[in-house]
N, C-alpha and C positions, 0 to 999 in steps of 0.2 A: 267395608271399613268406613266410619265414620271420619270426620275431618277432625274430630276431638279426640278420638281413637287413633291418631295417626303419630308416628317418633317419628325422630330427627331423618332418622334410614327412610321410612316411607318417604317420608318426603323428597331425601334428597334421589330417591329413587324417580320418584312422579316429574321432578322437575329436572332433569338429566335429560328423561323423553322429549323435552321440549326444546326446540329449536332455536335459541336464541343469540348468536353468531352476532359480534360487534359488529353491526355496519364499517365501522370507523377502521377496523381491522382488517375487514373482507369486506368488499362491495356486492358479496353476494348474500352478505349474513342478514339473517330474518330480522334480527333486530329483536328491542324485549319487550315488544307489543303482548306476543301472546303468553308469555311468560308472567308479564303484570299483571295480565288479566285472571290468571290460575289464583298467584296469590292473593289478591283482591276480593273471587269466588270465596276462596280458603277464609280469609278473615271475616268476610261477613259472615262464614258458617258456624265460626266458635265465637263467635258476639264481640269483635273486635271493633273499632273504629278505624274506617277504612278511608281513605283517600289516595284518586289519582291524580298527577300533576301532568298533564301530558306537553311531554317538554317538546323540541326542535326534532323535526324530520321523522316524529312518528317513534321516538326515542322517550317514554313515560320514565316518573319515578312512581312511589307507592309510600304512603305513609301510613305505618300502622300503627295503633294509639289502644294502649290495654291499661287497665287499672283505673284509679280514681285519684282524688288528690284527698291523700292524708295526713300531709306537712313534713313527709319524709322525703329524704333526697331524691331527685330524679336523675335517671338515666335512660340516654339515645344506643340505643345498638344499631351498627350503622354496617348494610353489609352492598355490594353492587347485584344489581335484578341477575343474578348468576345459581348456581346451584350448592355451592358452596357455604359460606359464611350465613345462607339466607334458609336454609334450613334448619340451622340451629335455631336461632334467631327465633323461628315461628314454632317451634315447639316450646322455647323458653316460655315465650308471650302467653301461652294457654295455660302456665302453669302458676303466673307471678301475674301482680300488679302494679307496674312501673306507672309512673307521673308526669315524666317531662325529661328536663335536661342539667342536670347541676356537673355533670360528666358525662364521656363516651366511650364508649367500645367499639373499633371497627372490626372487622371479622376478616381478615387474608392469613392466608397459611404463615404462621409463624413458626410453625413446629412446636406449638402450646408453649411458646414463650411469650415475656410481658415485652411487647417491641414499643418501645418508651421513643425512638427518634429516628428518623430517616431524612435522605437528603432531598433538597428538592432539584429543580434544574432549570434551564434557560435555554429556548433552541435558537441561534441567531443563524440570519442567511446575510450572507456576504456575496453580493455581485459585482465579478471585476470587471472593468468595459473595455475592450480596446479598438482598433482598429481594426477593420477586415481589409485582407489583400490576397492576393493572387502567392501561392508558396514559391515561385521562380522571382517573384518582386518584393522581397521582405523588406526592404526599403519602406515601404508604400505601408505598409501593416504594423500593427504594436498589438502582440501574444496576450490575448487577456490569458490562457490557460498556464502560458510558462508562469506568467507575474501571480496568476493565484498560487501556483507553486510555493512561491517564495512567502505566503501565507502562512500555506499553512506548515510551511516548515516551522515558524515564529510561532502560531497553537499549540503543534506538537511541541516546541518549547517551553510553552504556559503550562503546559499537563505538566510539565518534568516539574513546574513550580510549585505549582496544586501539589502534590504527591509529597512536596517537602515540607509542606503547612498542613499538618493531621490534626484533627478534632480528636479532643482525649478521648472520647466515646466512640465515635463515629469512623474516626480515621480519616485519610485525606477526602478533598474533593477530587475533580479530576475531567476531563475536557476528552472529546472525539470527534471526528468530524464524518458526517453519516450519510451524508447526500452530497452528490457532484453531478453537474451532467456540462458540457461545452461543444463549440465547434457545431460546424454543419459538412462539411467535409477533408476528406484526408488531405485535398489539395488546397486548402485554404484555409490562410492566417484568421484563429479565429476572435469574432468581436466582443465574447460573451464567455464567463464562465463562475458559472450559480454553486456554491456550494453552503451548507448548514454543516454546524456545530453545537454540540449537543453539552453545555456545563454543567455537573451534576455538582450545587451548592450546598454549604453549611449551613448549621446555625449561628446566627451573625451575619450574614450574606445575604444583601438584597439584591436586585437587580439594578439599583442604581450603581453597585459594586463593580456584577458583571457588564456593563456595560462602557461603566470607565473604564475597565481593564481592555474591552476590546476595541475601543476608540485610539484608548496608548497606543494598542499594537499596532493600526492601521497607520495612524501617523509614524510610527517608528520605520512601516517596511515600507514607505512610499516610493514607490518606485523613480526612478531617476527621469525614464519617457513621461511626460507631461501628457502625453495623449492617452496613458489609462488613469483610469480613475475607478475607488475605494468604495463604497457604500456597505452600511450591517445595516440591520432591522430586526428587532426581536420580533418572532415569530409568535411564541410561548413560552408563559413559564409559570411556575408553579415557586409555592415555596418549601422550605424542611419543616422539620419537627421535631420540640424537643421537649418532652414533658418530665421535669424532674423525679426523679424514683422513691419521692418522699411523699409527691403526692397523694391524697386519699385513695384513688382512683386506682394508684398502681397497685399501693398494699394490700386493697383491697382484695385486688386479685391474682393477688401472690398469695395472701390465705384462703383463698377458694381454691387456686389450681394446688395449693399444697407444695411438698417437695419435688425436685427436679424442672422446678417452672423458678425463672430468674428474668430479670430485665435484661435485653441485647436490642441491639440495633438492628436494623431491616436495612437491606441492600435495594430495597425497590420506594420507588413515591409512592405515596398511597392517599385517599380523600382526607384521612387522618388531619391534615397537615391546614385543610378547609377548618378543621372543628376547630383545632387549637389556636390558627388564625383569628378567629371568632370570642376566645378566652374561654373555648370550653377542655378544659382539663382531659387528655384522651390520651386509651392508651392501643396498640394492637394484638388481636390474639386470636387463635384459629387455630384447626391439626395441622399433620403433614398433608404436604400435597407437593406435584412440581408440573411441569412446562406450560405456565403461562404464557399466555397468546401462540402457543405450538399449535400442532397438529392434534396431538394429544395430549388433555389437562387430566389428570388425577388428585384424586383428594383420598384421603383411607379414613376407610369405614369407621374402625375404632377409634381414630382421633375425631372422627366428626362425634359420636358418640361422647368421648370424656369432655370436649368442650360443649357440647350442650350442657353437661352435668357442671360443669364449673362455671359457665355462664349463670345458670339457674340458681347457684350456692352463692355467687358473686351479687348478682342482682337482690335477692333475698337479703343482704347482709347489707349494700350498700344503703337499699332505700328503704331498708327497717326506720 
């Protein structure tokens, strides 16, 4: 089988075989060295324009570049080095000739709906400090683990907030606390207790937002012992996305995927959220699929299949 001879299935087939396991995930994962490298092969063999970016830690990207410029709209399909979204993706490419960027499509399992906005999020780590002592001399010691307690009771408070202020689209934001670790033993008052929270934001919600809100709260639960003390520090954070349903971009591909495809909101971040930051007009769309970053990810066949076909009607239409 030639590489011009190949659909969406072959490929998503060829590239499934290949081991590419997020490092960032798993410290054992291959990483998407060899996977890049496949579709890289693949594009130089149907006359693409190929480029690798090879990013931090042996972690490449791959730019693939089809078509000419004939003064007609361009568009980015934007899918992660995975087996999924990136399949389509490359069979679309052999069939059309896109130009550049005037809009975007990124490719994550939507269940072939137009996912027009999702939330972003903010990880903040909070270190309480106190004093260490002997457990028969608590005199002598100030509890960073009890006083983080009394944290994140005040967090779990802030979610009850979040949950009451809902995005008309989107629905609320909302707050978790996902990491702890304290102490050094059973028998001792301990000096240290690291815990992160995880804010999943609207649109309208910057991080200067979350930040004040979590400054409020530090000052607000300060503890009465002088001897511990407060610090946050944002870790990470991304932002949301919201690309009106009026946009070209969207309609466009509400008349490719046709009936039973509507605009909804995505429960997960996605790079989407990079493009639109940028002012590029983006929307998300891809088959069923489920247990990202599981054990076991699935995608179905015949949704990979009708998105390829409504990508290639979508593309055709836009940058006529």
């Amino acid at each position: 089988m030639t590489a011009t001879s190949m659909t969406a299935l072959d490929l998503l087939d060829a590239l499934v075989r290949i081991d590419s396991v997020n490092p960032g995930l798993d410290p054992g994962g291959a990483g998407e060295a060899q996977i890049a490298a496949y579709v890289a092969r693949w594009g130089h063999s149907v006359g693409l324009r190929v480029d690798v970016l090879e990013g931090t830690a042996g972690r490449p990207s791959v730019i693939v570049r089809g078509g000419r410029d004939h003064g007609g709209r361009r568009l980015l399909l934007c899918g992660h080095l995975d087996t999924v979204g990136l399949a389509g993706i490359a069979e679309v490419l052999t069939r059309l000739d896109p130009a550049g960027i005037d809009a975007a499509v990124v490719t994550e399992p939507t269940e072939r709906q137009a996912g027009t906005a999702h939330r972003g999020f903010v990880w903040t780590e909070v270190t309480v400090t106190g004093v260490a002592a002997h457990g028969s001399r608590p005199h002598l010691g100030a509890d960073a683990i009890l006083a983080a307690g009394h944290y994140l009771v005040a967090f779990d408070n802030l979610d009850r907030q979040l949950r009451g202020r809902p995005h008309p689209f989107l629905g609320p934001g909302n707050l978790h606390a996902s990491l702890i670790s304290g102490g050094t033993g059973e028998s001792t008052i301990p000096d240290r207790c690291v815990f992160t929270v995880e804010r999943r934001t609207l649109p309208g919600e910057t991080l200067g937002h979350v930040e004040a809100d979590i400054a409020g709260l530090i000052e607000r639960c300060r503890p009465a012992d002088p001897r511990i003390t407060v610090t946050a520090r944002t870790v990470l954070h991304r932002p949301p996305m919201h690309t009106p349903p009026d946009a070209p971009i969207v309609q466009a591909l509400l008349a490719a995927a046709g009936s039973g495809t509507s605009v909804a909101p995505m429960s997960y971040w996605a790079d989407s959220a990079f493009l639109a930051a940028a002012g590029i007009p983006t929307v998300l769309y891809g088959p069923e699929g489920d247990g990202a970053h599981a054990g076991t990810e699935w995608v179905s066949r015949s949704g990979t299949t009708t998105a390829t076909t409504v990508l290639t009607q979508l593309t055709q239409n836009f940058c006529s």
